[in-house]
KOLVO-772518 format. One line per 2 residues: number of its first residue (from 0); their letters; for each residue x, y, z of C-alpha. Coordinates in nm, 4 decimals. Layout:
# KOLVO-772518
NUM = A = X,Y,Z  ... $
//
This chain:
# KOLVO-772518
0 = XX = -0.5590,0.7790,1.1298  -0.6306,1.1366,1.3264 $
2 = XX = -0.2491,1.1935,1.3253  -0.2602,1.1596,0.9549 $
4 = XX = -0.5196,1.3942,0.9006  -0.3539,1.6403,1.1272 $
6 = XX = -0.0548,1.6015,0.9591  -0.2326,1.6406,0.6545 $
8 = XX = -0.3881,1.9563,0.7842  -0.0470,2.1250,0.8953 $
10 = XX = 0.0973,2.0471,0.5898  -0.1839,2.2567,0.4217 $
12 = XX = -0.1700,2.5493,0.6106  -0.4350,2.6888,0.7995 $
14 = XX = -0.4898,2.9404,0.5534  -0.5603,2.7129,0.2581 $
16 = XX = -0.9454,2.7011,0.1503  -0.9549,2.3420,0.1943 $
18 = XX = -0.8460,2.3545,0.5767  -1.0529,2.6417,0.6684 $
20 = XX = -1.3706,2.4267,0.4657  -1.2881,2.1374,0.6190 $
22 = XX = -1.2205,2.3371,1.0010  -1.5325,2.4657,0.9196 $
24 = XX = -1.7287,2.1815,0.8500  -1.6276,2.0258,1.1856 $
26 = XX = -1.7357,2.3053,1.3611  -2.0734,2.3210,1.2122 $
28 = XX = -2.0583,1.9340,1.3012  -2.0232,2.0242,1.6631 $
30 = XX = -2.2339,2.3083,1.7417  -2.5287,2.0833,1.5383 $
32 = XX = -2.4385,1.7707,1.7456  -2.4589,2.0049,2.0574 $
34 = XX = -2.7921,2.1675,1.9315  -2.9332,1.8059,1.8951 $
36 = XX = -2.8351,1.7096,2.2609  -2.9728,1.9970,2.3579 $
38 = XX = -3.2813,1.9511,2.1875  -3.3392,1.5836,2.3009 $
40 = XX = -3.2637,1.6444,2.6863  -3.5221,1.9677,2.6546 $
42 = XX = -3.7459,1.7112,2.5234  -3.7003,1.4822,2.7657 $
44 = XX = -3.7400,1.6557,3.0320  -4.0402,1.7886,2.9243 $
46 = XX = -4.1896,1.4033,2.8766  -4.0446,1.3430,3.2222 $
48 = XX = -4.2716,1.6578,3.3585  -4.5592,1.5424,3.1869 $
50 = XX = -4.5499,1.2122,3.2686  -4.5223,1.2984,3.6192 $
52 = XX = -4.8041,1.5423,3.6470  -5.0194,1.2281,3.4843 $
54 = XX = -4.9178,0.9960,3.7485  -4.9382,1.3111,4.0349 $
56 = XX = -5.3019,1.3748,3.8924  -5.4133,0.9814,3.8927 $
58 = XX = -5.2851,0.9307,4.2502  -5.4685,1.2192,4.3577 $
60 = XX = -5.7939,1.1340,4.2129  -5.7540,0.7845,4.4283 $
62 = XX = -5.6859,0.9711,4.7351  -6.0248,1.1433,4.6571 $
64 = XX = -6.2135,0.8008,4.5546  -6.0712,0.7138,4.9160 $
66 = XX = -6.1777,1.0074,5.0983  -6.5579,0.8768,4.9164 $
68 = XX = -6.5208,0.5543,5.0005  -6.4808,0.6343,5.4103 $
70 = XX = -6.7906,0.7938,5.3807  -6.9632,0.5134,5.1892 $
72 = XX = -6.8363,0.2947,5.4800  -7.0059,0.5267,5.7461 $
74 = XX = -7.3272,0.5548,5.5745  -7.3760,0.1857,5.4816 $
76 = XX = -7.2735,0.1154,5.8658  -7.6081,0.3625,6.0157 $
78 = XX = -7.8076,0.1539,5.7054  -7.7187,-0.1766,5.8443 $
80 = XX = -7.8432,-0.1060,6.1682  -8.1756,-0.0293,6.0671 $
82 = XX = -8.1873,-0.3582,5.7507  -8.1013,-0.7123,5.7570 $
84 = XX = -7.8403,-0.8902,5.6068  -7.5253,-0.7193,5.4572 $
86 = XX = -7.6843,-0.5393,5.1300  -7.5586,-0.2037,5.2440 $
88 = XX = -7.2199,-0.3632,5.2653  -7.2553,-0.4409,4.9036 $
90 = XX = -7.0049,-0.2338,4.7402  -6.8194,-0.1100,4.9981 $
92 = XX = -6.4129,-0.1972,4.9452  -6.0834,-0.0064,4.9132 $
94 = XX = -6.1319,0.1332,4.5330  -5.9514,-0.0258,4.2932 $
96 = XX = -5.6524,0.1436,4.0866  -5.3972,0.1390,3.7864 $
98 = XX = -5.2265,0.3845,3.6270  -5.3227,0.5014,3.2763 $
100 = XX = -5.1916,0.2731,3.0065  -5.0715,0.5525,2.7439 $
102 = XX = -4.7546,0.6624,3.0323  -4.3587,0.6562,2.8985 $
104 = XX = -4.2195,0.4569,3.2056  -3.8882,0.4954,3.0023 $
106 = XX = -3.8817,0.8406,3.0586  -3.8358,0.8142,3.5084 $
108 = XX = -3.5491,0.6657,3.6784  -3.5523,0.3385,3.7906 $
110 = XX = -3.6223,0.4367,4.1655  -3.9001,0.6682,4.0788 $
112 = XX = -4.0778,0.3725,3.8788  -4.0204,0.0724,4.1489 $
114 = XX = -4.1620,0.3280,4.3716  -4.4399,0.4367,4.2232 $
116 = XX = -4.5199,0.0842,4.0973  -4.5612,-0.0571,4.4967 $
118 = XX = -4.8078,0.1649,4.5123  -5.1041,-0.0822,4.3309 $
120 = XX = -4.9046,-0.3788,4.4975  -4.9884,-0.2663,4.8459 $
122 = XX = -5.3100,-0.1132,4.7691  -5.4106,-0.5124,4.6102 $
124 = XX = -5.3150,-0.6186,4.9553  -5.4731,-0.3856,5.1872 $
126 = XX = -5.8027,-0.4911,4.9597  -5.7439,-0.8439,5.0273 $
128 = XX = -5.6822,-0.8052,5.4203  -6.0172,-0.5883,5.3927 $
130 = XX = -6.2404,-0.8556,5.2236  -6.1188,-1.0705,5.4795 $
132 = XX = -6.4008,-0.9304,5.6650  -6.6580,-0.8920,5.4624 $
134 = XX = -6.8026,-1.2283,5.4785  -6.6717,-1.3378,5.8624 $
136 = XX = -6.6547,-1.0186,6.0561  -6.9543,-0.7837,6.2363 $
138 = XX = -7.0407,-0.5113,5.9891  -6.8878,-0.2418,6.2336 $
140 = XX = -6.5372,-0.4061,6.2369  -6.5951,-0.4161,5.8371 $
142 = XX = -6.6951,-0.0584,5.8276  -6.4115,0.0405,6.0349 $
144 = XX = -6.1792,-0.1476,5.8511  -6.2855,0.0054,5.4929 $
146 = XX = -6.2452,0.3475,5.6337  -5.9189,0.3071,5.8213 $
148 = XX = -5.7391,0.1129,5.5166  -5.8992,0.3918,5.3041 $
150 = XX = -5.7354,0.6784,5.4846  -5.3833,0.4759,5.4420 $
152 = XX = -5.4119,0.4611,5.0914  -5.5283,0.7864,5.0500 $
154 = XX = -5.2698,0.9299,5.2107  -4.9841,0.7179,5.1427 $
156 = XX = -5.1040,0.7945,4.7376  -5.0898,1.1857,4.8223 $
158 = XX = -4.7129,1.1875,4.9908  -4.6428,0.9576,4.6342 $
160 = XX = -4.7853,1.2136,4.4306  -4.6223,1.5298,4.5813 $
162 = XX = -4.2877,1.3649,4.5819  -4.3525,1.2693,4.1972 $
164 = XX = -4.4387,1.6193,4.1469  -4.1134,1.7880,4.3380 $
166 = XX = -3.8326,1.5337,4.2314  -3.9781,1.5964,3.8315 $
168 = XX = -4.0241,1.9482,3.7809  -4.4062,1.9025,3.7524 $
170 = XX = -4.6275,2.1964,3.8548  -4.7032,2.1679,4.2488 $
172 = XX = -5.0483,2.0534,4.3624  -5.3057,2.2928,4.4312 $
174 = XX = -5.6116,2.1498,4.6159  -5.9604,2.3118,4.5797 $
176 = XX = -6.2215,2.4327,4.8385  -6.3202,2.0890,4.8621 $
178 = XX = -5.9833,1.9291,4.9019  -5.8330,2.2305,5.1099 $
180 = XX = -5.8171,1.9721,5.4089  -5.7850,1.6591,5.3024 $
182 = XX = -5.4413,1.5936,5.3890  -5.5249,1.7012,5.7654 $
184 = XX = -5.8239,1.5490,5.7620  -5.7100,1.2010,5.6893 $
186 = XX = -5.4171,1.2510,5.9596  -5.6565,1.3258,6.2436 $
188 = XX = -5.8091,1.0097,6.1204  -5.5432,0.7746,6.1272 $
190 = XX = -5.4278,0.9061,6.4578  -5.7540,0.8448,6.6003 $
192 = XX = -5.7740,0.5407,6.4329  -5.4100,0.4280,6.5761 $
194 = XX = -5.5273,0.5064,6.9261  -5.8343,0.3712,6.9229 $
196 = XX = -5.6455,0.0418,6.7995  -5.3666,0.0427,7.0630 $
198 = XX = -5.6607,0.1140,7.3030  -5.8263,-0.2527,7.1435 $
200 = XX = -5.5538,-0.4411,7.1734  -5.4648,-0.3408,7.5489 $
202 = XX = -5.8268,-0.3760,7.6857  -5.8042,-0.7926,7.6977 $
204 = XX = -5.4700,-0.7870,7.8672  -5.6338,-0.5216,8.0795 $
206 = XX = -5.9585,-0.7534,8.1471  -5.7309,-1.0905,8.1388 $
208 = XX = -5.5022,-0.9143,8.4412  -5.8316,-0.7756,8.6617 $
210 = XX = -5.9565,-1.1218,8.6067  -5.6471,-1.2594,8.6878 $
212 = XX = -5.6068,-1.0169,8.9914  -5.9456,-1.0956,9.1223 $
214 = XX = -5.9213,-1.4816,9.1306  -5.5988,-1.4354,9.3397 $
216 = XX = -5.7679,-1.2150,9.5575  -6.0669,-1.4666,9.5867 $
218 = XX = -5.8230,-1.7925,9.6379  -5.6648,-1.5632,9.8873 $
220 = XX = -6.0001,-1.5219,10.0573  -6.0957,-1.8456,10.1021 $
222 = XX = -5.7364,-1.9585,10.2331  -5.8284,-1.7519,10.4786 $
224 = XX = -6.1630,-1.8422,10.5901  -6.0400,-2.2160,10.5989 $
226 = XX = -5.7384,-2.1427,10.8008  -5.9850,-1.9517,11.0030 $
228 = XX = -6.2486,-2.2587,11.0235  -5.9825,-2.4475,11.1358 $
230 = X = -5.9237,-2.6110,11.4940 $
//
């Protein structure tokens, strides 16, 4: 069928009025379809910037709820030791989150989105391993426990949001006074927090091997004596 029509054309002429119409119309047909895609990916980009900056601004806000949260957890730990029971406990958990409902997911790659959606999976489960402790553990380990999970989240929802921000085009983040430091501030914790663990966990293997060390040492001893005692 587009041989005819060329064909057709040819056998016109290029100068005839009805070529150089119809030439022209297909043109005009181009450059509009081109103005259109042009249009639409200018468009969408945009919605992909804007969404972005929403989720950016939402995971941020978390990492601040966090950064609250740790210091809930060290207050209601000095209460504690003055009341009884676990009322100053009350309260004190990893804060909840979601993203807001009015965001195009449509508008993100599929790697962005599966990304960005493990985020409320593994904070769910950090809250779960937290409350774990609530009702069994001393309210130091619980303490602990809120703050270090809180500093995890918190920072794992910052490196989220920056990389949401950089691999969109969204404006980068610019922290206030107040937040100047958080991102250094929650990486001296977790380091501390880290070491202070590994130092936990090697203590009873320490105590099981002096233990261990000193009943040798004792059967040793009284070998010994009764070898000694011994006609």
């Amino acid at each position: 069928m587009r041989h005819e029509w060329l064909e057709y054309i040819q056998n016109l002429g290029w100068d005839n009025p009805i070529t150089v119409a119809m030439t022209s119309a297909a043109v005009s047909t181009v450059i509009t379809l081109a103005w259109i895609a042009a249009l639409n990916a200018r468009r969408r980009k945009r919605q992909r910037r804007d969404t972005a900056l929403e989720l950016a601004l939402s995971l941020e806000g978390h990492a601040r709820a966090c950064r609250t949260m740790m210091h809930k957890a060290a207050w209601a730990l000095t209460a504690s030791a003055n009341l009884t029971g676990h009322e100053p406990l009350k309260g004190v958990t990893i804060p909840s989150f979601a993203f807001p409902d009015n965001l195009d997911w449509q508008v993100l790659n599929r790697k962005a989105v599966s990304e960005l959606r493990e985020y409320p999976a593994t904070l769910h489960a950090a809250r779960e391993h937290v409350e774990a402790f609530r009702e069994f553990g001393e309210p130091a380990d619980f303490c602990w426990q809120v703050e270090f999970e809180c500093a995890k989240a918190a920072m794992s929802a910052l490196v989220l949001a920056h990389a949401t921000r950089r691999r969109f085009g969204a404006a980068t983040w610019k922290p206030g006074a107040r937040d100047a430091s958080l991102e250094r501030e929650l990486c001296d914790f977790i380091a501390n927090a880290e070491a202070r663990r590994k130092v936990s966990l090697q203590e009873p293997k320490q105590f099981a091997f002096e233990g261990r060390l000193g009943a040798d040492q004792g059967v040793a001893r009284t070998i010994e004596i009764a070898g000694g005692a011994a006609p």
